[in-house]
N, C-alpha and C positions, 0 to 999 in steps of 0.2 A: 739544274736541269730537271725540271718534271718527268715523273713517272706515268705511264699509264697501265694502269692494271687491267689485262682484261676479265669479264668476268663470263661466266658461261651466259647460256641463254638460259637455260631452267631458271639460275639462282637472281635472274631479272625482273626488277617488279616496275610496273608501268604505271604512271605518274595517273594520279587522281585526277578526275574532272574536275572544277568549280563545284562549289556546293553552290546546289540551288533552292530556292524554298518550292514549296508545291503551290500549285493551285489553290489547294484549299486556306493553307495558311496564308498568301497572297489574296484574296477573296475576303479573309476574316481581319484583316488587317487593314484593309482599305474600307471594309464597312466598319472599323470602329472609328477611322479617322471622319470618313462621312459621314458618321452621326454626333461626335465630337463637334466638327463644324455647321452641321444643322442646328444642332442643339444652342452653339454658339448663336448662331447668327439671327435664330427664333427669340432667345432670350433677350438678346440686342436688339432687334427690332420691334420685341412688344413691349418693353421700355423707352423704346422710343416713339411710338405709338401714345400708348398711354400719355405720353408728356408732349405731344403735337395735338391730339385730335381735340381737348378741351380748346385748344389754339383757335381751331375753324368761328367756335361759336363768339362769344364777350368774353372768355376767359382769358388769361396770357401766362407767359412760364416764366418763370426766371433763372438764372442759374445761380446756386450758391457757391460765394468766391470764398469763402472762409470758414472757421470753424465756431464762431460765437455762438453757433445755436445748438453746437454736438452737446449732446449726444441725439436730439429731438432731429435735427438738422445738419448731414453734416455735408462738407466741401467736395462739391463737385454733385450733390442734388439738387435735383429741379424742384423749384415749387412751384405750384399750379395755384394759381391763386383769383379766386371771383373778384369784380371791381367792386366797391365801396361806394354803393347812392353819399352822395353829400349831408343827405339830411337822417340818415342808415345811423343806428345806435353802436357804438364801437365797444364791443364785448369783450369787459376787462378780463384777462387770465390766456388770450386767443392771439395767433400768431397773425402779425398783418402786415403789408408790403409800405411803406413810406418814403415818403422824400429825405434824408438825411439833414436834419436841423443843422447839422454842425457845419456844413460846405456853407459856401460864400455866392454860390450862384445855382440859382434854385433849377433840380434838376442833374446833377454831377452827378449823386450817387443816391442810389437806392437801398435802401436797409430793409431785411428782413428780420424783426424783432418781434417779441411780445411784448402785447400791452399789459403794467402790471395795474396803474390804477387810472383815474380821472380827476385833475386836479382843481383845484378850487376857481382858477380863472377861466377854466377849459379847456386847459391843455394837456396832454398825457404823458405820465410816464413810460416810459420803456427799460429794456433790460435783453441782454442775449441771456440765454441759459447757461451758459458756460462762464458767464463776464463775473468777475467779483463786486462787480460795482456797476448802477443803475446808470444807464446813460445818463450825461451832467447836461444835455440840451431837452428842455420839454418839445414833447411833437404838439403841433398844431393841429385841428379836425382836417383843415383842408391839406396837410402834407397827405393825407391816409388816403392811399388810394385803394385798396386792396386787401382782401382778408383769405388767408394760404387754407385751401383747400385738402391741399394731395402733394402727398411728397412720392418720389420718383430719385431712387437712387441710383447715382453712378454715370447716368447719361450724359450730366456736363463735365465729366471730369477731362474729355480732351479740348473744350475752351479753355479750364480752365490754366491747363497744360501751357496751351499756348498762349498764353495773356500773362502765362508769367516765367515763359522761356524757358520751361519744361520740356525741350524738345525730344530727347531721348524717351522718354513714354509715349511721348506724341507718335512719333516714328516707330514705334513699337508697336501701338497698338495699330497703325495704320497697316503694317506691314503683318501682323494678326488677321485683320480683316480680309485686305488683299488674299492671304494665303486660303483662308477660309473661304470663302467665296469661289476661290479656283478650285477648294478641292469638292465643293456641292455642285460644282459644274461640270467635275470631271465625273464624278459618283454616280452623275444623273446621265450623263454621255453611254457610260458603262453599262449601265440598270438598259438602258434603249437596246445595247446588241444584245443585253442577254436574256430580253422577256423572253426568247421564245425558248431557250434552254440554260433555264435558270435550273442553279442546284439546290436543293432541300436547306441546305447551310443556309444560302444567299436570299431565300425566303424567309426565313428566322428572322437575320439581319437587317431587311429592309421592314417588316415587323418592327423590330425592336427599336429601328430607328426611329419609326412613327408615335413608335410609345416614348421615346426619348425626346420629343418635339411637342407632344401634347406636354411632358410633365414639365417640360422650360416652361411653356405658356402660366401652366397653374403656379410654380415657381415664383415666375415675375409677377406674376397679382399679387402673389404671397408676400411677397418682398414688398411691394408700394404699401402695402400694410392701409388701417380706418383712419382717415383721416384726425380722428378726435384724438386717436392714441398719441398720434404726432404731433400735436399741435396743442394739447393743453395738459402735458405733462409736470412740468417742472421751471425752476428755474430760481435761483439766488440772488439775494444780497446781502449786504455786507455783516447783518447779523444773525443769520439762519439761511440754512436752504428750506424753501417751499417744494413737499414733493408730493404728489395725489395723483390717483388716476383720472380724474376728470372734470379738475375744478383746480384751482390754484388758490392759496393763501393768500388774503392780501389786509391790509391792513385793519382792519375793523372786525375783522373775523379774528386776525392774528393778536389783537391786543384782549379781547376776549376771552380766546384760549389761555394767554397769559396770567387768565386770576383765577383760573382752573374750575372753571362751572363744574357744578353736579349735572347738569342737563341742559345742553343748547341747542335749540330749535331754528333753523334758519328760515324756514318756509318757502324752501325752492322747488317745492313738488308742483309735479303736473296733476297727479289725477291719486285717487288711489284713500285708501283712511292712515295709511303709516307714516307717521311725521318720523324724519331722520334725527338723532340726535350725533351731531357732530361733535360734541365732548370730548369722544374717545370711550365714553362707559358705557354703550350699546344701552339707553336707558331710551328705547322708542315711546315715541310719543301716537295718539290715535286723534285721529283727525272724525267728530263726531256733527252729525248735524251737514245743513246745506253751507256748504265749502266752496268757495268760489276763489280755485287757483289762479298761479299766474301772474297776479295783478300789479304794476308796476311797484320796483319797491322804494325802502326810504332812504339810502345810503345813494349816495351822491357821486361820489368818485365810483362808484363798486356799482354798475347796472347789475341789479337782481329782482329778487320777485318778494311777493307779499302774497296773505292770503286773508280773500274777506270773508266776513262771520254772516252770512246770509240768510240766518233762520234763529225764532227766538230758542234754537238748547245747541247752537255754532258753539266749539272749544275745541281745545288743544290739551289733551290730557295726557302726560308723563306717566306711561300706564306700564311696560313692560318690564316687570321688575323694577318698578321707581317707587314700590311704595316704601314712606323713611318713617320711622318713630318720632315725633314731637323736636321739631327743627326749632330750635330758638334763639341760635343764630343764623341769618338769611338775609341774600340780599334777591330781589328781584328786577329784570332788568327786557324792558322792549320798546318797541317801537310802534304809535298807533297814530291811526288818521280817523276822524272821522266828521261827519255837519249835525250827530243825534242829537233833541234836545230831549229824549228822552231818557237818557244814561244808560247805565249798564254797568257789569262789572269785567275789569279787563283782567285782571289775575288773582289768584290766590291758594288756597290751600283748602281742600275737603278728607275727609274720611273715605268714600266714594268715589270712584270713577263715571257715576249716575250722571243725569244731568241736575239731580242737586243732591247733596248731603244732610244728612242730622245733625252733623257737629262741620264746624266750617268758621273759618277765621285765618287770621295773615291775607287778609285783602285789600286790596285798592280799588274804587268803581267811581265811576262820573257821573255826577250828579246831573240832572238836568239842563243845566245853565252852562254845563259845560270844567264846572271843576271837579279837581280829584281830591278824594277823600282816601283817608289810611290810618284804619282802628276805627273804622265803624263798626264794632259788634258789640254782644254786650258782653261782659264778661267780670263782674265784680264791677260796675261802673263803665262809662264806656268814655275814654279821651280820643280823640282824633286830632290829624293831622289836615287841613283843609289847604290846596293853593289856590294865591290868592288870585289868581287867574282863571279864564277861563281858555277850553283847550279844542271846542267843537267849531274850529275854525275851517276844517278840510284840509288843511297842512299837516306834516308828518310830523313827529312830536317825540323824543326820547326823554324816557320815564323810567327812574332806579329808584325803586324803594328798597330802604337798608335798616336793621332791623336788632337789636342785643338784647339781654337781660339786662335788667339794673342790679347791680348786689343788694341783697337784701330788704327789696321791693320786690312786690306782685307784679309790678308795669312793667311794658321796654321800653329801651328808648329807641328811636325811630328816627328817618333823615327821609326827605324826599327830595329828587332833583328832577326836573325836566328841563330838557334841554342844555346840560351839561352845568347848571346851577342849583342849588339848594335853594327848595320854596319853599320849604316847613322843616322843622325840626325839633324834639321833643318829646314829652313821653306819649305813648301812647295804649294803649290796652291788653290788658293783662291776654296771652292767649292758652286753652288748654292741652292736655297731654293725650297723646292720641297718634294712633298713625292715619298717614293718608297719603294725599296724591297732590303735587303741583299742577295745577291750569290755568291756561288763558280762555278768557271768555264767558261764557255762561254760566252761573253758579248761583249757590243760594247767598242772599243779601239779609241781614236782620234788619229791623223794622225802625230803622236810626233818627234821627234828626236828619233830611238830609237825601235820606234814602231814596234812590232812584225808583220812578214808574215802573221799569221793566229792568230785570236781571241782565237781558239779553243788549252785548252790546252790540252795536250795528257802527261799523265800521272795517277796517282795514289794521292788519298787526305783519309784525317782522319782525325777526330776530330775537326769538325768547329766548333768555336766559337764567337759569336759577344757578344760586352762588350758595353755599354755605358757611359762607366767611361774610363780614362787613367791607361790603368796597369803603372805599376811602373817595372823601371828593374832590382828590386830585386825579383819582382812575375812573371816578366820571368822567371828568374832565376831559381823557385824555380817547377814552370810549367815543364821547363825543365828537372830540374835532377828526378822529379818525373816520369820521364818515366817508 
């Protein structure tokens, strides 16, 4: 049997209301959720934006399904990519859209990959960045439709959801969206009754909300990031990774780097007197005289550039810190075009950075008729090295002279290769002790058998390199066919 106790009335306490929140904090709460979902849905749509409006002109998007490209590209980004003229040079190291060689019916599927080289028949290699191994199918010029532009992250990631029965994020994020969009409709519902007695708070807020919706926009630029950054980073195979900011490794650079030059020149400048040296030993070179950048270069697989010697005192002088003490083993190593029948000298060694020297020797220069000579100076007697060709044909032409002491002889001995074969070899001319400077191009000539009309050569060069080892000529060889 229950009790009931009575209890006075004094000793009675009367039951609490609900707690409620205030206005204010009610007010502060709902403007951080509507700038949450503004901010949301600003960010969202100017990624999406970004990756539609290139859409309207010749451009088109694509969506990445997978991860071959991450870190450059990864699954569920768009890539906005320019279409590819047919007759458009396909720029080796550069991300481009194609037809998938490997499918059985042209048109199945679309690859997004880098191009790494251009191959001998005309077809290209590829590679994702991520892949351990080079695509095993060469692409064709006509599979290449397209060269990626603009990367745009995150915006395909609900295709890609659904295309592969990810439905629970799909559904998630749909129901994200849905939510957000009701609460920028209810925010802005709100904002409407209460222009006219708005509180001090709720002017802050709608502030800061505005600052919250500018900084998404800048945000999402930020994020789509230069297209160059994206697109010619990186990328491996099976025996190194290639990584640069804005150039890629490829093979004829990469077998060069391999005999460890003292100084290589590539000649990919636009404008400017400072030759790069890609070594790794910061050993710049200065570009002196009328320079004419640009110029198509000589490497075949690898489109790059050349620079012609346009004035008689045009050179390439290893000037930054490159000057060595009496190098007497060397090998020297480029690439030349030219139609002069009046020669010139295409590399070698002065004392000077001038456009000529007192003391000068370790040279090769072409005769008028078109051939190279190596150990024309004088020096205690003068032997040279002559091939037996001639090289003023306007074709591109690869040229290593290699260089030792003899024991206990005054002379060296000496190898010439053009074009991946040796065309003289032997001794040749004593050279003396001295320091100075390597260059291509214009320099002083002694008075030889032989000797050219004009010092200045008038042609086209690519790819200097000085070596202070003796190549060997199976690493011409190998120089060679990696064009």
């Amino acid at each position: 049997m229950q009790q009931v106790v009575a209890v006075p009335d004094s000793e009675r306490v009367a039951p609490s209301p609900p707690a409620r929140v205030d206005s204010g904090t009610r007010l502060w709460i709902a403007a951080v959720g509507g700038a949450l979902a503004t901010a949301y849905l600003t960010f969202a749509l100017t990624l999406l934006a970004i990756a539609i409006l290139p859409g309207l002109g010749s451009w088109n998007t694509y969506v990445v399904r997978s991860g071959s490209m991450s870190p450059s590209i990864n699954t569920g980004d768009i890539v906005v990519a320019a279409p590819l003229p047919p007759t458009a040079t396909v720029p080796a190291g550069r991300v481009m859209v194609f037809v998938d060689p490997a499918t059985t019916t042209q048109g199945d599927r679309l690859l997004v990959h880098r191009v790494l080289m251009r191959n001998d028949d005309g077809t290209y290699t590829t590679a994702g960045d991520a892949n351990r191994q080079w695509d095993q199918t060469p692409v064709t010029r006509s599979a290449i439709i397209a060269q990626a532009r603009l990367r745009v992250p995150w915006v395909g990631l609900p295709v890609v959801w659904w295309h592969r029965g990810a439905y629970l994020p799909f559904v998630m994020w749909v129901v994200l969206t849905i939510v957000a969009i009701e609460v920028v409709r209810r925010t802005r519902q709100r904002r409407g009754r209460n222009d006219i007695q708005q509180t001090g708070s709720h002017r802050r807020w709608r502030h800061g909300s505005k600052i919250t919706v500018a900084a998404s926009v800048v945000v999402s630029m930020f994020v789509v990031g230069d297209a160059s950054a994206m697109f010619s980073g990186r990328t491996t195979n099976p025996g190194s990774a290639w990584t640069l900011t804005t150039r890629i490794l490829l093979p004829y650079t990469t077998n060069v780097l391999a005999d460890a030059p003292w100084a290589y020149f590539e000649t990919e400048e636009a404008s400017g007197s400072t030759a790069t040296d890609t070594s790794g030993n910061t050993r710049t070179g200065t570009y002196s005289g009328t320079i004419i950048y640009r110029q198509a270069g000589a490497l075949t697989r690898v489109p790059g550039h050349s620079v012609r010697l346009g004035s008689t005192t045009s050179r390439l002088v290893a000037s930054s810190g490159a000057k060595i003490s009496n190098p007497t083993t060397y090998s020297l190593e480029l690439w030349f075009k030219t139609t002069t029948t009046s020669g010139g000298k295409l590399a070698g060694f002065e004392s000077t950075k001038d456009s000529s020297s007192s003391t000068y020797d370790r040279y090769v220069f072409m005769r008028n008729d078109g051939r190279l000579v190596f150990g024309g100076w004088i020096r205690s007697g003068t032997t040279m090295l002559t091939s037996p060709l001639a090289y003023n044909d306007g074709a591109w032409h690869h040229l290593v002279i290699t260089a030792r002491p003899i024991a206990g002889k005054t002379q060296q001995s000496g190898n010439m290769y053009v074009d991946g074969v040796r065309v003289g070899t032997g001794s040749t001319t004593a050279v003396a002790s001295y320091s100075g400077y390597w260059r291509a191009g214009y320099g002083a000539i002694a008075a030889v058998t032989g000797a050219p009309s004009s010092p200045t050569f008038e042609g086209s060069i690519d790819n200097f390199a000085v070596y202070l080892t003796e190549l060997s000529a199976s690493r011409v060889a190998i120089h060679y066919a990696s064009r």
